[in-house]
Structure formats: structure tokens, C-alpha cells
C-alpha positions as CSV (number, residue, x, y, z in Angstrom):
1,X,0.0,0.0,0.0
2,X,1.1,3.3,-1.0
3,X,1.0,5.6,2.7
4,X,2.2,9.1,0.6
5,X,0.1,11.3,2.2
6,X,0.7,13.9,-1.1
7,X,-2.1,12.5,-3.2
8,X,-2.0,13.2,-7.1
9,X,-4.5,15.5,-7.9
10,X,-6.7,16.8,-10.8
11,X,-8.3,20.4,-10.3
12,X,-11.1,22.2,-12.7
13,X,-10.8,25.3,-11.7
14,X,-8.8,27.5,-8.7
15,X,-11.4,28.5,-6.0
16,X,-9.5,28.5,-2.8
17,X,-11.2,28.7,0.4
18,X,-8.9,29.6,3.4
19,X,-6.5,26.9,3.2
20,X,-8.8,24.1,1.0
21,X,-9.4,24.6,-2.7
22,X,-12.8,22.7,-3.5
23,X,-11.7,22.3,-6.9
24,X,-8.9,19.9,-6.5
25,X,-9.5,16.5,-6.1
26,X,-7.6,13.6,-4.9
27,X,-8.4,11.4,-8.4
28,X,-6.8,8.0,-6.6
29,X,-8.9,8.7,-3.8
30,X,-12.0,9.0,-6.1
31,X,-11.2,5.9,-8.2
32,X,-10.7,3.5,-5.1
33,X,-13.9,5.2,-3.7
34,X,-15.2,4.4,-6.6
35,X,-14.3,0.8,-7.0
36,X,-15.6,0.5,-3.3
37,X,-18.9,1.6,-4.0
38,X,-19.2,-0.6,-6.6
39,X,-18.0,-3.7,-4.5
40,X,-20.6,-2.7,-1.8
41,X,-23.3,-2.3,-4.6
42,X,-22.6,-5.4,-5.9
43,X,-22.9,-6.9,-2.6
44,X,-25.7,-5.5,-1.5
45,X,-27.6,-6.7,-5.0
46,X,-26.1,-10.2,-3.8
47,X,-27.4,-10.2,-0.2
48,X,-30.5,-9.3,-1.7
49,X,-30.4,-12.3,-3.8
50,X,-29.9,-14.3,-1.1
51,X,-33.3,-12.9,1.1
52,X,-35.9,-15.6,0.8
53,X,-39.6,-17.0,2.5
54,X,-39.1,-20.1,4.5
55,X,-36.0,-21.7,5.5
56,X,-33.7,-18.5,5.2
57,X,-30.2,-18.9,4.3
58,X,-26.8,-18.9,6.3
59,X,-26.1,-15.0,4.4
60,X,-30.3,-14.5,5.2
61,X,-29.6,-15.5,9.1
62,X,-26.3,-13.5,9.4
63,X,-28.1,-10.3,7.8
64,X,-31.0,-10.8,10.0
65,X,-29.0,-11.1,12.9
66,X,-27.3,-7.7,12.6
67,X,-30.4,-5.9,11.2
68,X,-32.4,-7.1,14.3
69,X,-28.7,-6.1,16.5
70,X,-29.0,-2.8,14.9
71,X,-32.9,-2.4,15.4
72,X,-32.7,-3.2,19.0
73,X,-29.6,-0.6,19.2
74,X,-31.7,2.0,17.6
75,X,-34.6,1.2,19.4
76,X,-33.1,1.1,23.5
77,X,-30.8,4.7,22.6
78,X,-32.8,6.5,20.4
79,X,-36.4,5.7,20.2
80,X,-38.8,3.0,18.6
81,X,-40.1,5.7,16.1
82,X,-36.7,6.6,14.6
83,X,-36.3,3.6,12.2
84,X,-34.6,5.9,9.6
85,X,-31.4,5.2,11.0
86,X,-31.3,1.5,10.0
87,X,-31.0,2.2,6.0
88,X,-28.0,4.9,7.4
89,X,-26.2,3.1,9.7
90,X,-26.5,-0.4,7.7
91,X,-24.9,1.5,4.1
92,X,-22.4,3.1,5.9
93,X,-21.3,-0.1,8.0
94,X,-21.1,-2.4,5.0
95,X,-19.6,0.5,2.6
96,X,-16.4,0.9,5.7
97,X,-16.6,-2.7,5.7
98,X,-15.7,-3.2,2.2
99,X,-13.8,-0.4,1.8
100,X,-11.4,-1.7,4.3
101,X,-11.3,-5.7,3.0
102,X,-10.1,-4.4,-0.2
103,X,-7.3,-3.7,1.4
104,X,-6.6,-7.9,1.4
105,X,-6.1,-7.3,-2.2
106,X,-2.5,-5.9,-4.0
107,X,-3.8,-2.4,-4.4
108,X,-0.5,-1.2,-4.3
109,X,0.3,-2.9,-7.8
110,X,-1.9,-0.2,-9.2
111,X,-0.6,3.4,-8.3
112,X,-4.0,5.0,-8.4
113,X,-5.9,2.1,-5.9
114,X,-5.1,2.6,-2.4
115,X,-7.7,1.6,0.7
116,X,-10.2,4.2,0.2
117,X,-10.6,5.0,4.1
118,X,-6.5,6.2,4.3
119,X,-7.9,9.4,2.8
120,X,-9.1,11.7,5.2
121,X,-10.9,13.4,2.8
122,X,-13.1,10.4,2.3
123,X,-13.9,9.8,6.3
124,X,-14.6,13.0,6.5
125,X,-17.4,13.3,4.2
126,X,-18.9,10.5,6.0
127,X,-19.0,11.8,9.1
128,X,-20.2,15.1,8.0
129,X,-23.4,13.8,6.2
130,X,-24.0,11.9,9.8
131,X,-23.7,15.0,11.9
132,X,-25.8,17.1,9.4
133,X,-28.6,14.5,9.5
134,X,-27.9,14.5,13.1
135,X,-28.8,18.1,13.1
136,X,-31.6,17.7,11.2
137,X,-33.4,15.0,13.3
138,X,-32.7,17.1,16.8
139,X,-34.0,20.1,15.0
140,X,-37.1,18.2,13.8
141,X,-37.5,16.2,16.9
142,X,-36.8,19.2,19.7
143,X,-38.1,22.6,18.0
144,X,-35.9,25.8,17.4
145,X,-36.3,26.1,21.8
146,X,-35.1,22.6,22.2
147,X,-32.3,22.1,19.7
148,X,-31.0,25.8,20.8
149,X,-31.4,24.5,24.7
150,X,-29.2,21.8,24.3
151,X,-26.4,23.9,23.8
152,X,-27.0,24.5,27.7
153,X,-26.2,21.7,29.4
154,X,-26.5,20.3,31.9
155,X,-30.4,21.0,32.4
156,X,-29.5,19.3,36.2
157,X,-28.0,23.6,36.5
158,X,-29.2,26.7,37.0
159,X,-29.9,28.8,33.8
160,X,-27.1,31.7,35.0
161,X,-24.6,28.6,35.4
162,X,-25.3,27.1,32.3
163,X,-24.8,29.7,30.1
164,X,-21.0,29.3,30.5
165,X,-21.3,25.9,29.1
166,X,-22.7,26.8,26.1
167,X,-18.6,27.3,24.1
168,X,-18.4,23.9,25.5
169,X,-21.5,22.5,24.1
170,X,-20.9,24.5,20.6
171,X,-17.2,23.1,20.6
172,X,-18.1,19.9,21.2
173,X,-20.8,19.3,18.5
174,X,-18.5,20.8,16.1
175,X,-15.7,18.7,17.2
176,X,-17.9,15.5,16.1
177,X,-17.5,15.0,12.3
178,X,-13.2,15.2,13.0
179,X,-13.4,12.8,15.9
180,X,-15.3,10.7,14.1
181,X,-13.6,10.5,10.6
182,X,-10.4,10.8,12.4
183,X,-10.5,7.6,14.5
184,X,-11.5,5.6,11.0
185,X,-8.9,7.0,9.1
186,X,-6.2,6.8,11.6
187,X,-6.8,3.5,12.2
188,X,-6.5,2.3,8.5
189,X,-4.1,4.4,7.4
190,X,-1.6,3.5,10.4
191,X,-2.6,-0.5,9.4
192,X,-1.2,0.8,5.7
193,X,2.4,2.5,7.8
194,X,2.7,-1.1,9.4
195,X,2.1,-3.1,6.1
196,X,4.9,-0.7,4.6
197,X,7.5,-1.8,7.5
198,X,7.0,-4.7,7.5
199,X,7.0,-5.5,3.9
200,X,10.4,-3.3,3.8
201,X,12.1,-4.5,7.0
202,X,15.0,-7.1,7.3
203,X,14.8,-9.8,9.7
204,X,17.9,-11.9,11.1
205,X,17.2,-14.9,13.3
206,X,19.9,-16.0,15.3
207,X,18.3,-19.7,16.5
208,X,17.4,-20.2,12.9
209,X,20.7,-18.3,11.3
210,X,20.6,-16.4,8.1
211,X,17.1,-16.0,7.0
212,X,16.1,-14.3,4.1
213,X,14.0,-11.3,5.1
214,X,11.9,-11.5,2.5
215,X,10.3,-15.1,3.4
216,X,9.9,-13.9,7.1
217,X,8.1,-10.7,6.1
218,X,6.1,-12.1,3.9
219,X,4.3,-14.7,6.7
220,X,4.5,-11.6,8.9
221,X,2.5,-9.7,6.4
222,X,0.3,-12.3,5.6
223,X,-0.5,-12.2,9.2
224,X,-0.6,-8.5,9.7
225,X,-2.7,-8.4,7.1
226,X,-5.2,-10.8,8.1
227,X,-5.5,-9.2,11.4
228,X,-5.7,-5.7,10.1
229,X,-7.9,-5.9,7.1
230,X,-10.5,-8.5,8.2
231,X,-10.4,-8.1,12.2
232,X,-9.7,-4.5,12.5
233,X,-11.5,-3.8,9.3
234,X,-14.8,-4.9,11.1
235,X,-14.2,-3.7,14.1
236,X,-13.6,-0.1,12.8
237,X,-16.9,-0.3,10.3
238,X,-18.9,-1.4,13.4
239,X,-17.7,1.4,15.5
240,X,-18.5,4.2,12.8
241,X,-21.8,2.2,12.8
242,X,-22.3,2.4,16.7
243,X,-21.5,5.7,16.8
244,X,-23.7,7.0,14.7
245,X,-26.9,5.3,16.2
246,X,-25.0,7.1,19.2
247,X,-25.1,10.7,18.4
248,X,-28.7,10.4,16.6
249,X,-29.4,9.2,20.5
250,X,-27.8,12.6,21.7
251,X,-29.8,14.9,19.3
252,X,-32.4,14.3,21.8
253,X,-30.9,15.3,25.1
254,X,-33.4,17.7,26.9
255,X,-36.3,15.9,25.1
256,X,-37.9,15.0,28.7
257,X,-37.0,18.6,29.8
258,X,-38.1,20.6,26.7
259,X,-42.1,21.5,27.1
260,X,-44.0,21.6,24.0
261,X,-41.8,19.1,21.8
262,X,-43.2,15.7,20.1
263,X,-43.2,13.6,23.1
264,X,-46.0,11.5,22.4
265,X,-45.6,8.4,20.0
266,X,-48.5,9.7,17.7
267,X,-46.0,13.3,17.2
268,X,-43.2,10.9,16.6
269,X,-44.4,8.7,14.3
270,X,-45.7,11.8,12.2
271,X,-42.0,12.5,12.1
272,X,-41.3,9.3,10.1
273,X,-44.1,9.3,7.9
274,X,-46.5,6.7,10.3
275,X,-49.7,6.4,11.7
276,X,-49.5,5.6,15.7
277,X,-51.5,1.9,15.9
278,X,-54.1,2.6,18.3
């Protein structure tokens, strides 16, 4: 894997912003996003396949498993009327997911593949469309009063107390989208430095003399590899996952506290579109 953080770039136009310039794009980072959101279409289309009435199949009960997992997830944190979050969470888990098992393959043969979550540009603009949803759904669920109260916690406080939290509160929501695509990119892109060492490292071991460095770090790598791409790879899509059903949870802090916002099930279930069952 290639870890040169100066990615070639292709630009349309010159529009700098501050320090970014829109119009430049990272064009390996868009072809291996690209490739990955083929893969995951392609898998998706082939999970799909697999859904059947009656005996279900070993895919069928693995899928089921995790979208009941997620269900009850989104159901216990955030509420029983916020469903939307399944379709969310579930692309964006299996998209990371297959993102990062690409790296099992050679990418680095090609110069323009590399694993498309090394790119911070790429995590990013996950974690951005989460908080902005985020933001949308407090706002929707709490009311101009409620979504702007929140910003004053702890409710437990008096008002002239909690107005000194509010830079805290401000900071820390927009502190969520780096955080967040941080810890995914930093975590695959430092799997990606260790590949690098190891593949380039010399090994000498003195109970087993003169070995040739490049047999022992290739089963090293092999190992690495397996570890990182398929253990860590899963581990990091799931916690993306997790923490997105985690922050819809906190877009509706001061909901018990905030008089006058949809409360009731039958308000709720307006918000997504359903009748309450009576």
C-alpha cells in the first residue's frame, strides 16, 4: 500500500477557500472510492439475492442477525419511532466494511488504488453527512427552543450557570464530524504504515541463522494483514456504525425537559411518515 500522504490530484478550476481549494480533487482517492462503492453495490444486489420466504439462508440468518442487532440498538438509545437510522447506519457499515477488506487485495500494484478510508478526505465526508442529519433530526424532533437548549447543558443547572457551558456544548458538537472520521482514518491508514514496515524490514534470526528477510516478512505480512484488514477492518466499520446510532441518540438530550416538543408516539411517528397503531 502506497502511505504518501501527497495524493496526485486533478483540479477544474482554482477557487481556494482559506487553506482548501474545492476544486482539486484527490483522483486516486476518487477511483478507489469508486471501486468501493461498486463492490458494496454489488454486494448488496447479492445479499438481496440471497433474502428468501421459508427456511432462510446462512447469508439470510447473518443479515438478520445484525439488522435485528441494529434495530434493537436503535430502538433502547434513540427511540422506537426513529427507524430511519437502520437504512443509514447499515450503508455506511457495509460500505467501511468493504472499503477496508479491499485492502486484502494488491492495491498497491496499481498506483492510483489505495484503501479508500486512508484518505481523510473520504472519512470526513462520512462523518459530515452523519452530523448534518444529526442536526436535522434534533432540530425536527426538539423545535428551534429545544435544539438551541441543548447547547445549555446540563439542564440538572441553574440557567445563570449554564450559560458558560454553552462554548463547550458548541465546541463539542462541532468537534464530532473530526473525531469521528479521524478515529476511522487513523486507524486504517496506520494498518497501511505497518504493512509498509513490514514489507520493507529485514529480519535476522539467530536460532534459525541467516534468514532471508523477505520469506519472514512475507508470513509476517500475511498475518498483519489478516489481522488488520479482516479483524480491525470490522471492528472499525462497526464502530462508525455504533456511533452514529450514538449521536442520533444525543440529538435528543433535553427531550424529557423541553415543554411543547413531540413527546408523544402519535408526534413521533408523524415524524417518520407513520400512523401511531391505536
Amino acid at each position: 500500500m502506497n502511505i504518501d500522504v501527497n495524493h496526485p490530484t486533478v483540479g477544474f478550476a482554482s477557487c481556494p477557500i482559506g487553506p482548501v481549494n474545492p476544486c482539486v480533487f484527490n483522483y486516486d482517492s476518487l477511483i478507489s472510492s469508486a471501486l468501493a462503492v461498486a463492490v458494496t453495490i454489488a454486494v448488496a444486489f447479492w445479499i438481496r439475492g440471497q433474502l428468501q420466504s421459508g427456511t432462510p439462508t446462512r447469508v439470510q440468518a447473518i443479515f438478520e442477525w445484525g439488522y435485528d442487532l441494529l434495530r434493537g440498538l436503535v430502538k433502547e438509545n434513540v427511540s422506537a419511532d426513529a427507524l430511519f437510522i437502520i437504512p443509514l447506519a447499515l450503508t455506511l457499515f457495509l460500505y467501511i466494511l468493504v472499503a477496508n477488506w479491499l485492502e486484502f487485495l494488491p492495491l498497491g500494484v496499481f498506483p492510483v488504488l489505495h484503501g479508500a478510508n486512508a484518505d481523510w478526505n473520504q472519512t470526513l465526508a462520512m462523518a459530515l453527512i452523519v452530523i448534518l442529519v444529526v442536526q436535522w433530526y434534533s432540530l425536527r424532533v426538539l423545535g428551534w427552543y429545544g435544539y438551541l437548549r441543548r447547547f445549555t447543558k446540563p439542564f440538572e443547572l441553574p440557567l445563570i450557570v449554564r450559560i458558560f457551558f454553552i462554548p463547550l456544548n458548541v465546541l463539542e458538537e462541532v468537534v464530532k464530524p473530526v473525531t469521528l472520521s479521524l478515529r476511522l482514518f487513523g486507524n486504517i491508514f496506520a494498518g497501511g504504515v505497518m504493512i509498509f514496515l513490514i514489507a520493507s524490514a529485514g529480519f535476522h534470526l539467530d536460532f534459525l541463522g541467516p534468514v532471508p528477510h523477505s520469506i519472514i516478512s512475507t508470513i509476517l505480512l500475511g498475518v498483519w494483514k489478516a489481522f488488520d484488514v479482516i479483524f480491525i477492518g470490522f471492528i472499525q466499520a462497526f464502530i462508525f456504525m455504533l456511533l452514529t446510532v450514538i449521536y442520533f441518540a444525543f440529538a435528543r438530550e433535553g427531550l424529557e425537559h423541553h415543554q411543547g416538543s413531540p413527546q408523544t408516539h402519535g408526534e413521533a411517528s408523524e415524524f417518520v411518515g407513520m400512523q401511531p397503531a391505536h
